[in-house]
C-alpha positions as a Markdown table, in Angstrom:
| # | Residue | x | y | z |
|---|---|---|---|---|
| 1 | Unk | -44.3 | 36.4 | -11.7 |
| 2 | Unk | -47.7 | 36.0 | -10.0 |
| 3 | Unk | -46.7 | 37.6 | -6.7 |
| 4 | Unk | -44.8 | 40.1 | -8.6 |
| 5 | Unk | -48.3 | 40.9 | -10.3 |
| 6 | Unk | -50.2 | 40.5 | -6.8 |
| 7 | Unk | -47.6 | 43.2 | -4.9 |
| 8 | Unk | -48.4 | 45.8 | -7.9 |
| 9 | Unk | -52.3 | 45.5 | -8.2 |
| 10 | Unk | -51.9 | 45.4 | -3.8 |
| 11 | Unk | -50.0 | 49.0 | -4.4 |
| 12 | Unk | -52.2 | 50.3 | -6.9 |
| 13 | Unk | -55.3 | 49.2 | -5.0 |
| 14 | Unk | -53.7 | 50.3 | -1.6 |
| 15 | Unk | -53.2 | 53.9 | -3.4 |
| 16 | Unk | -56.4 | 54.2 | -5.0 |
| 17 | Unk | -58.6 | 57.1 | -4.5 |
| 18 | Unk | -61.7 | 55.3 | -6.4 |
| 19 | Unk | -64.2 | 54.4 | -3.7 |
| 20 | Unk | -65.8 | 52.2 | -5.4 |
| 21 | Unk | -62.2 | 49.7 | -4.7 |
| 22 | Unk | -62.7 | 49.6 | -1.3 |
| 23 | Unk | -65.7 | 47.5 | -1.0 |
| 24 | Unk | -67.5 | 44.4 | -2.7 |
| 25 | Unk | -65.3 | 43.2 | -5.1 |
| 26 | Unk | -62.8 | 40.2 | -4.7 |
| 27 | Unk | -58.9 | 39.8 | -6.3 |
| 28 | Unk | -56.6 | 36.7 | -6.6 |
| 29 | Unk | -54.0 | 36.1 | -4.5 |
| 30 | Unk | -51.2 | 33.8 | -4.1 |
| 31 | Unk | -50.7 | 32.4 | -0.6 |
| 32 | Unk | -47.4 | 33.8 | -0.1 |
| 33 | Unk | -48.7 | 37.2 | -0.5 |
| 34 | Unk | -51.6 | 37.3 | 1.9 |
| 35 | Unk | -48.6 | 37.2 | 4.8 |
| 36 | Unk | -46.5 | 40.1 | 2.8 |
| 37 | Unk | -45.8 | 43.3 | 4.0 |
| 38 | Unk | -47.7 | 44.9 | 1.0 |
| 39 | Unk | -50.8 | 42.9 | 1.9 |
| 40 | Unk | -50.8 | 44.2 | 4.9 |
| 41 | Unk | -50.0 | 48.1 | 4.0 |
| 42 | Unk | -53.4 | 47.1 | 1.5 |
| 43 | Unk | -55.4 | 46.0 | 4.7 |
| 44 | Unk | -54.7 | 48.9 | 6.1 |
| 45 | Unk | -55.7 | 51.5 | 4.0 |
| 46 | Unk | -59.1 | 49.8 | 3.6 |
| 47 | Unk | -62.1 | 51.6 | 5.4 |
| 48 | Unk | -63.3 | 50.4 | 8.9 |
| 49 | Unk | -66.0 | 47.1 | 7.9 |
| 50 | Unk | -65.4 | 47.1 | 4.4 |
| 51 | Unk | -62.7 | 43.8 | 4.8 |
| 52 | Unk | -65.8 | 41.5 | 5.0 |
| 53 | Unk | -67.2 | 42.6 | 1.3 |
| 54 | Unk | -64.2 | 41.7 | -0.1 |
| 55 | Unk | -63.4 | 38.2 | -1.6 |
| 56 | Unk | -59.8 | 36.6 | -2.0 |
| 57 | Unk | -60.1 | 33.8 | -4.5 |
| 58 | Unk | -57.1 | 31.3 | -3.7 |
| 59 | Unk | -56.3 | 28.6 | -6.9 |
| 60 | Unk | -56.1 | 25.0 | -5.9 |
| 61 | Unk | -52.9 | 24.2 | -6.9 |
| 62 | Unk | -51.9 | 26.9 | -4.4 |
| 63 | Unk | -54.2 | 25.5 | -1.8 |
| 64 | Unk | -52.7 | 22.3 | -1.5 |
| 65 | Unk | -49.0 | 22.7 | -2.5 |
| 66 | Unk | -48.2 | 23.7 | 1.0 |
| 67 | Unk | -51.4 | 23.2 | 3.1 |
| 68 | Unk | -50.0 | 24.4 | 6.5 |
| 69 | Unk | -49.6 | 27.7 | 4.6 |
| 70 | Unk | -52.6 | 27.7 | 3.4 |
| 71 | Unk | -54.4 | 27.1 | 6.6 |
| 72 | Unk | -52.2 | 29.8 | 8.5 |
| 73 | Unk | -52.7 | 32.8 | 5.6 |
| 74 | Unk | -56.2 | 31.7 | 5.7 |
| 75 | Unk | -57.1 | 31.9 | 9.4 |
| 76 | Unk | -54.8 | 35.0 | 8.9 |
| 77 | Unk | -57.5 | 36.8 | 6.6 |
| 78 | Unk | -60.2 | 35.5 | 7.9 |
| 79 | Unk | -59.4 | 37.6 | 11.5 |
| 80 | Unk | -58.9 | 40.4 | 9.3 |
| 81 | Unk | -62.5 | 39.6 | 8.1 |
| 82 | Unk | -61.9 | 38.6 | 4.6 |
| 83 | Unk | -64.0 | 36.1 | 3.2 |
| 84 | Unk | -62.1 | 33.0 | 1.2 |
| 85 | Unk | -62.9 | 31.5 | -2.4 |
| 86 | Unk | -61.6 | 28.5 | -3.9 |
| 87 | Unk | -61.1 | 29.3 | -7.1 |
| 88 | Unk | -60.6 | 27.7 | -10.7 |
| 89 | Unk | -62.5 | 24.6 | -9.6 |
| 90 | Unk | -63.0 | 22.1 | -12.4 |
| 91 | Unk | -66.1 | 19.4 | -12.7 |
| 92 | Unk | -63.9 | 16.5 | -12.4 |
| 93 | Unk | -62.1 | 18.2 | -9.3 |
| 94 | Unk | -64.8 | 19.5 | -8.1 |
| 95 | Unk | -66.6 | 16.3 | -5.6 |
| 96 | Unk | -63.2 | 16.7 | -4.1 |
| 97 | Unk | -64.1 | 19.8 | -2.3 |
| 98 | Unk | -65.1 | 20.2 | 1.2 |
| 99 | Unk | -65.9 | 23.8 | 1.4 |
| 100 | Unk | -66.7 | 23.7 | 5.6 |
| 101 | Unk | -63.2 | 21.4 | 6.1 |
| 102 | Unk | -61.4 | 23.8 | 3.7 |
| 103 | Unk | -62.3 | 27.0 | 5.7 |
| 104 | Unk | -63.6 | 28.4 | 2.5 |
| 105 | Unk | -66.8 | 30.9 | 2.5 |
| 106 | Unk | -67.1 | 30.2 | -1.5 |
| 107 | Unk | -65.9 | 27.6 | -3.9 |
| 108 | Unk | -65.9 | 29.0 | -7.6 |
| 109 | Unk | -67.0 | 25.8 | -10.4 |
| 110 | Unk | -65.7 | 26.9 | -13.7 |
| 111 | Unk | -68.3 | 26.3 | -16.2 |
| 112 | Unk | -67.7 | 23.4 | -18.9 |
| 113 | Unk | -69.4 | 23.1 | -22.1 |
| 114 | Unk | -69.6 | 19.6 | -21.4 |
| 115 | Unk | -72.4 | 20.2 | -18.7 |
| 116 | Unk | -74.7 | 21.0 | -21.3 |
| 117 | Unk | -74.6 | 17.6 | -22.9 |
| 118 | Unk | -77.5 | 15.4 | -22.5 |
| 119 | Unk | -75.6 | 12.5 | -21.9 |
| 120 | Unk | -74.2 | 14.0 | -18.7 |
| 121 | Unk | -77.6 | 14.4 | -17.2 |
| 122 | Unk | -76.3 | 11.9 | -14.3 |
| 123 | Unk | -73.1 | 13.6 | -14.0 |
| 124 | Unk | -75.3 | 17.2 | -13.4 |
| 125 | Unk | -77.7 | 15.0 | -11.0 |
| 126 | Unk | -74.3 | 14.3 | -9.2 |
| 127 | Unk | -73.2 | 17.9 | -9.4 |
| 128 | Unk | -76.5 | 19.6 | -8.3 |
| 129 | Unk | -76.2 | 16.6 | -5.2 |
| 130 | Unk | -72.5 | 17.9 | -4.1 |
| 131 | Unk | -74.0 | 21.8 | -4.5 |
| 132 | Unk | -76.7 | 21.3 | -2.3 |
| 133 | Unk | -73.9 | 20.0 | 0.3 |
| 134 | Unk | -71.8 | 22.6 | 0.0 |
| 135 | Unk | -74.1 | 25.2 | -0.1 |
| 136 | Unk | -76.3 | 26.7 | -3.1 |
| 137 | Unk | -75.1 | 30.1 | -2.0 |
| 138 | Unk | -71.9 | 29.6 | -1.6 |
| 139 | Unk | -71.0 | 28.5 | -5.0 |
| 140 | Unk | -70.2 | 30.6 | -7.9 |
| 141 | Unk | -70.3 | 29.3 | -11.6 |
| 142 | Unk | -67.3 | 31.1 | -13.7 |
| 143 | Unk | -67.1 | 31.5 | -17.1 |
| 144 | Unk | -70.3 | 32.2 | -18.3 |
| 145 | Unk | -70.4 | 33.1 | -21.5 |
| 146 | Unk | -73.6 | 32.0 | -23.2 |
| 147 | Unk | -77.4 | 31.6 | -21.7 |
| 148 | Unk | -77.2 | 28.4 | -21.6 |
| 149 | Unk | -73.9 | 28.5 | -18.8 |
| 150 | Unk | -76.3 | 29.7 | -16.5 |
| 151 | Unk | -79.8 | 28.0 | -17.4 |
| 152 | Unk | -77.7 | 24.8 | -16.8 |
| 153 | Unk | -76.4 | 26.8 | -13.3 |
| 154 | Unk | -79.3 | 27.4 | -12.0 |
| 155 | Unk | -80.9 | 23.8 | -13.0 |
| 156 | Unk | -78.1 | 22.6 | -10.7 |
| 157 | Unk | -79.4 | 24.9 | -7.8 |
| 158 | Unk | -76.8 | 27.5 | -8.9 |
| 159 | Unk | -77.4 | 31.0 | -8.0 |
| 160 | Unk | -74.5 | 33.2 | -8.5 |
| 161 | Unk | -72.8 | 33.5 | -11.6 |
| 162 | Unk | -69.6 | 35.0 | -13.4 |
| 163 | Unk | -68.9 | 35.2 | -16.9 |
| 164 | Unk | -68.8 | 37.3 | -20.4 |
| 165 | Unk | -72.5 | 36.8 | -20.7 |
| 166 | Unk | -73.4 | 37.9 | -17.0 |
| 167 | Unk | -71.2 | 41.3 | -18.1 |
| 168 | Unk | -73.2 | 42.2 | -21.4 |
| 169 | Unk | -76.5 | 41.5 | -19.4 |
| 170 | Unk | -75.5 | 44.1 | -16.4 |
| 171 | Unk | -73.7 | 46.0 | -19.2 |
| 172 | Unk | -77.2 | 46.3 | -20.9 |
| 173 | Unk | -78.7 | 46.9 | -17.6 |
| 174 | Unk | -76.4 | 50.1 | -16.9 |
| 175 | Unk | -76.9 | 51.4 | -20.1 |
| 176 | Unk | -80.4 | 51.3 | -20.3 |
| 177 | Unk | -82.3 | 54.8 | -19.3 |
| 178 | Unk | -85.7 | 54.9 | -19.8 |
| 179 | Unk | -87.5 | 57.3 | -21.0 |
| 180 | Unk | -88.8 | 60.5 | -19.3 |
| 181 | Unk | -93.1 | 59.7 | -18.5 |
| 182 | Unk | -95.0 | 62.6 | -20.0 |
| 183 | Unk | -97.0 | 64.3 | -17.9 |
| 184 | Unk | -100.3 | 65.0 | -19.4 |
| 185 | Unk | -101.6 | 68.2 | -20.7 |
| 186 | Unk | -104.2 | 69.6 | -18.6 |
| 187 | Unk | -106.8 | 70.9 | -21.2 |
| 188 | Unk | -107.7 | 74.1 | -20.8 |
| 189 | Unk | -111.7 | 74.8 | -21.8 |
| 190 | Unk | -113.3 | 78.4 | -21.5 |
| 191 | Unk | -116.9 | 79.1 | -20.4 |
């Protein structure tokens, strides 16, 4: 069903006339369909440079079900110039990860309510410790929903952030139009 799903949003994407799809934005992928003929009829009608602002988030369970697949659909995108995310990444999964041994340029930590705890202090001292390996800017915290996802983020060394919450902020930010600045009257005096 997933690469079902993946072939249509390729055609849909591949047939778009919105700019705005054809640069900085990132879609989930199976493994099998990064080597299918509709990927490839999507890579090519993308504009010249614009394959390295687009992200293709790959789940774990995909990632190491067949790893040789992996590997070979990676390298594959990456000579396209598509940059890789590991998505879906727990807490408890997450000291697993070696983004650099992976081949990954991101590695997306989905956010747990849990972090916020104060008993888990350690357990974000841990967290913040495997970050700064990997890279702070190469990490994305999902699921943001509430300020606190992302004060907790960014206490880890966090910088980039996805979530409900992150959307009503830029949301707000969008809809926001200030108002016009008065000029002021010149007065106008007789002699």
């Amino acid at each position: 069903m997933t690469q079902t799903l993946d072939r249509r949003v390729l055609k849909l994407l591949s047939r778009a006339d919105d700019s705005d799809l054809f640069s900085s934005f990132s879609i989930n992928l199976n493994i099998d369909t990064l080597v299918d003929p509709d990927f490839i009829e999507f890579d090519q009608s993308l504009r010249t440079g614009s394959r390295g602002t687009i992200v293709i988030e790959l789940q774990p369970l995909d990632v190491f079900a067949d790893f040789n697949a992996f590997m070979f659909a990676r390298d594959f995108a990456k000579e396209k110039g598509y940059r890789i995310c590991l998505d879906g990444v727990d807490s408890h999964f997450f000291d697993f990860i070696d983004r650099k041994k992976l081949g990954m340029d991101l590695v997306k930590l989905v956010w747990s309510p849990e972090l916020t705890n104060d008993s888990n202090h350690a357990r974000r001292e841990e967290l913040a410790a495997h970050i700064e390996g990997i890279g702070k800017s190469r990490i994305i915290l999902s699921r943001c929903d509430t300020p606190a996802a992302v004060r907790v983020g960014q206490s880890m060394g966090i910088t980039m952030f996805q979530g409900r919450y992150i959307d009503s902020v830029l949301q707000s930010q969008r809809n926001y139009i200030p108002a016009p600045k008065v000029q002021p009257r010149r007065r106008v005096t007789s002699r």
